[in-house]
C-alpha positions as CSV (number, residue, x, y, z in Angstrom):
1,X,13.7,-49.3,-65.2
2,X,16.4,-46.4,-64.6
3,X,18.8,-46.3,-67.6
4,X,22.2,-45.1,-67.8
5,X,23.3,-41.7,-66.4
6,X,22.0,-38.9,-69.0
7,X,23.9,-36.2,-69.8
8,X,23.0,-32.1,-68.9
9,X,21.5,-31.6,-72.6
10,X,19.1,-35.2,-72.4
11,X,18.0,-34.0,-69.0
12,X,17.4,-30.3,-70.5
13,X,15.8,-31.4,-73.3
14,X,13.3,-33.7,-71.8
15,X,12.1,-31.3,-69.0
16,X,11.2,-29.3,-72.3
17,X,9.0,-31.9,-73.4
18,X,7.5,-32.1,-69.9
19,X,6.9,-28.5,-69.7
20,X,5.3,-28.6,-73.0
21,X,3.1,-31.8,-72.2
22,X,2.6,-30.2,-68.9
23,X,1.2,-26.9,-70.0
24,X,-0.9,-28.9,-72.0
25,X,-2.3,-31.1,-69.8
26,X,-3.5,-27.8,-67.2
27,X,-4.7,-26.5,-71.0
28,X,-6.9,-29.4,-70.7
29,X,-7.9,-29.2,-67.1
30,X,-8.9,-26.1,-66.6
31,X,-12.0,-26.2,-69.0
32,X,-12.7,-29.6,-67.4
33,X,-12.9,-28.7,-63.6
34,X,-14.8,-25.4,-64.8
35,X,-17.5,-27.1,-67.3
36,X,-17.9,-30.0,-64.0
37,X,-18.0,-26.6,-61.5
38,X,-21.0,-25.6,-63.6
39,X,-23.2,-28.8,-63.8
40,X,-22.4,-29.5,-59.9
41,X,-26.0,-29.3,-57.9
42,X,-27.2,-25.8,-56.4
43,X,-26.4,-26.8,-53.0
44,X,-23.0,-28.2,-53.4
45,X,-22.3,-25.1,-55.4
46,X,-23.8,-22.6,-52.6
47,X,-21.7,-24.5,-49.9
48,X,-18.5,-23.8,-51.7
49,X,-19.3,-20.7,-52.8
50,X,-20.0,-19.7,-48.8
51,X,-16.4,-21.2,-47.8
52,X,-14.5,-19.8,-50.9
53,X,-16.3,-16.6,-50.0
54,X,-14.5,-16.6,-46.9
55,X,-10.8,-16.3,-48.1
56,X,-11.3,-13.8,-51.0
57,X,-9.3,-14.5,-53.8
58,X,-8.1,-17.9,-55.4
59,X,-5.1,-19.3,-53.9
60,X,-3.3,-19.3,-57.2
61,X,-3.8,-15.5,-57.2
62,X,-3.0,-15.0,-53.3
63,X,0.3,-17.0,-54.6
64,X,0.5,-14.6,-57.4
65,X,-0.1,-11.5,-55.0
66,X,2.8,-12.8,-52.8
67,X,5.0,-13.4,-55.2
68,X,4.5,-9.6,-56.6
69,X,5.1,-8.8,-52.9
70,X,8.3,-10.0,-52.4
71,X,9.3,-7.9,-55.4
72,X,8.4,-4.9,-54.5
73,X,5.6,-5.3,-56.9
74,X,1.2,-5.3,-56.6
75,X,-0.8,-6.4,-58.6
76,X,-3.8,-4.0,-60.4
77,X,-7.1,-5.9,-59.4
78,X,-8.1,-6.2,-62.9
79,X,-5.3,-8.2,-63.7
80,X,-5.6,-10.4,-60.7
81,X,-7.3,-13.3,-62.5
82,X,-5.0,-13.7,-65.2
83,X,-2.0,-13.6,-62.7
84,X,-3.7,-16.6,-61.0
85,X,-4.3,-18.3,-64.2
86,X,-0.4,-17.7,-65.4
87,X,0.4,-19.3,-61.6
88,X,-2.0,-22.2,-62.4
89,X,-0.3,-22.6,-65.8
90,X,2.8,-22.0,-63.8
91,X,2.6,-24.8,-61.5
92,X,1.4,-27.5,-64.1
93,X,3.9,-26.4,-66.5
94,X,6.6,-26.5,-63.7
95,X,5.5,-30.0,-62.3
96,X,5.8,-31.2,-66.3
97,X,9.0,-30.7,-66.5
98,X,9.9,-32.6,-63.7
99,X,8.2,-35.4,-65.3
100,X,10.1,-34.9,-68.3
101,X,13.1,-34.8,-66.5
102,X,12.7,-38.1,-65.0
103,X,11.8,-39.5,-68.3
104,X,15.5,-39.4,-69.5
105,X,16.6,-41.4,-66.5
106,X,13.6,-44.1,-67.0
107,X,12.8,-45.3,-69.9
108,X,10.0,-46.3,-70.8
109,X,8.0,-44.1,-68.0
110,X,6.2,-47.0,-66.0
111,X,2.3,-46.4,-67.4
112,X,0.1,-44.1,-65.6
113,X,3.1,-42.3,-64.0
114,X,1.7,-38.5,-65.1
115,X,-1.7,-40.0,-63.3
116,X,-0.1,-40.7,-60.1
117,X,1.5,-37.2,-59.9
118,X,-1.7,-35.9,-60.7
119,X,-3.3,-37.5,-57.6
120,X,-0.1,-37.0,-55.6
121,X,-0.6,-33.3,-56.7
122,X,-4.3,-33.1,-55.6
123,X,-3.7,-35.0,-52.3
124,X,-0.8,-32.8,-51.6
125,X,-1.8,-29.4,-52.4
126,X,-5.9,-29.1,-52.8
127,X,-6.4,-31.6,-50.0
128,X,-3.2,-31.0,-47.9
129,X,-1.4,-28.2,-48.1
130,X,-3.5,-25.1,-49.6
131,X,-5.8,-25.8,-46.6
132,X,-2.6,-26.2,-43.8
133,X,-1.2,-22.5,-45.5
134,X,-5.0,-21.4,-45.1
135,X,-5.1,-20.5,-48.2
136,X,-8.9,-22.7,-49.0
137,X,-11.4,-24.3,-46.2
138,X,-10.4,-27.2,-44.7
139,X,-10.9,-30.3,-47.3
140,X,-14.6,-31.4,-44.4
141,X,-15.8,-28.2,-45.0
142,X,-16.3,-28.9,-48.6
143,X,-19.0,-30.7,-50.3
144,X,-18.2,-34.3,-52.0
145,X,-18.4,-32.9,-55.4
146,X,-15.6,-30.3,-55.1
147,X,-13.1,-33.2,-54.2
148,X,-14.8,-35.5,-56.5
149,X,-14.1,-33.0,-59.1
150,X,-10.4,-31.6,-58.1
151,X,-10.0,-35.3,-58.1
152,X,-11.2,-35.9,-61.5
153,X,-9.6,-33.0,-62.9
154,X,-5.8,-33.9,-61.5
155,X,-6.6,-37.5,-63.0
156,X,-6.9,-35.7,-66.5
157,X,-3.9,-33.8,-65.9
158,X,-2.0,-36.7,-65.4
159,X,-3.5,-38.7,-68.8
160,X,-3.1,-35.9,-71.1
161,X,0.7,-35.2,-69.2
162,X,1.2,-39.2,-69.9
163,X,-0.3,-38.7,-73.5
164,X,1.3,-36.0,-74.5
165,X,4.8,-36.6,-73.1
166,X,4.7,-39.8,-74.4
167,X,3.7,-38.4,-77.9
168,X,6.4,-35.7,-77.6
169,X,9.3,-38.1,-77.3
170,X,8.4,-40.2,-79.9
171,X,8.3,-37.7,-82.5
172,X,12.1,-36.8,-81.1
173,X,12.5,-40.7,-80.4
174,X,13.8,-40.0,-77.3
């Protein structure tokens, strides 16, 4: 249930919490989807490989690339992977502190609420929009397990965001 109106430093303070829970949560991810990448079978990983093959890099480093871009800046190639790992962290740490932010106009979050952005996430962006931008395949061009898995990975996102959020404000009793 939406509470009173919070006040600039409430708002602030909570979005910190997100970010925090939020970086976390990709912390957690990220080994996850990677450890699940590596136990899927031979074939689904040759049919991903063969797709991914065709667009080069990782969107979150095309993302990164772009961004460097519109700077005026590049990117050196061996730096490339970390600059799409800091856009990964990036995005879940952004995407936190909205959470967060919400959490000082509704209290308590309604349960599974970190969950549901993490689905909304994956639906949105690995399913919806990374494909439209043509930054990945399209999502039939895939295997099962690579949804199955970006599925199961945005789901853990979302728990440990819940968790750790939760966890956070309670120490502050917020």
């Amino acid at each position: 249930m939406l509470e009173r109106e919070a006040n600039a430093g409430e708002v602030l303070t909570d979005a910190a919490l997100g970010a925090l829970a939020g970086a976390a949560a990709t912390a957690v991810m990220t080994p996850l989807t990677s450890y699940l990448s590596r136990h899927d079978p031979e074939p689904a990983r040759r049919q991903e490989k063969e797709v991914s093959s065709r667009f080069g890099a990782p969107p979150t480093v095309k993302v990164a690339e772009k961004l460097a871009r519109t700077v005026g800046a590049t990117i050196p190639p061996e730096r490339r992977p970390l600059a799409g790992q800091v856009m990964h962290y990036g995005f879940g740490t952004f995407w936190g502190a909205v959470l967060g932010a919400l959490a000082s106009r509704w209290k308590p979050l309604p349960p599974g609420t970190g969950v549901a952005l993490g689905i909304l996430l994956w639906i949105s962006l690995d399913e919806g929009a990374l494909p439209a931008l043509g930054l990945t395949g399209k999502p039939n061009e895939y295997p099962p397990e690579t949804h199955v898995r970006g599925l199961a990975g945005h789901i853990v996102y979302g728990v440990v965001l819940d968790g750790t959020l939760a966890l956070l404000r309670s120490v502050l009793r917020r």
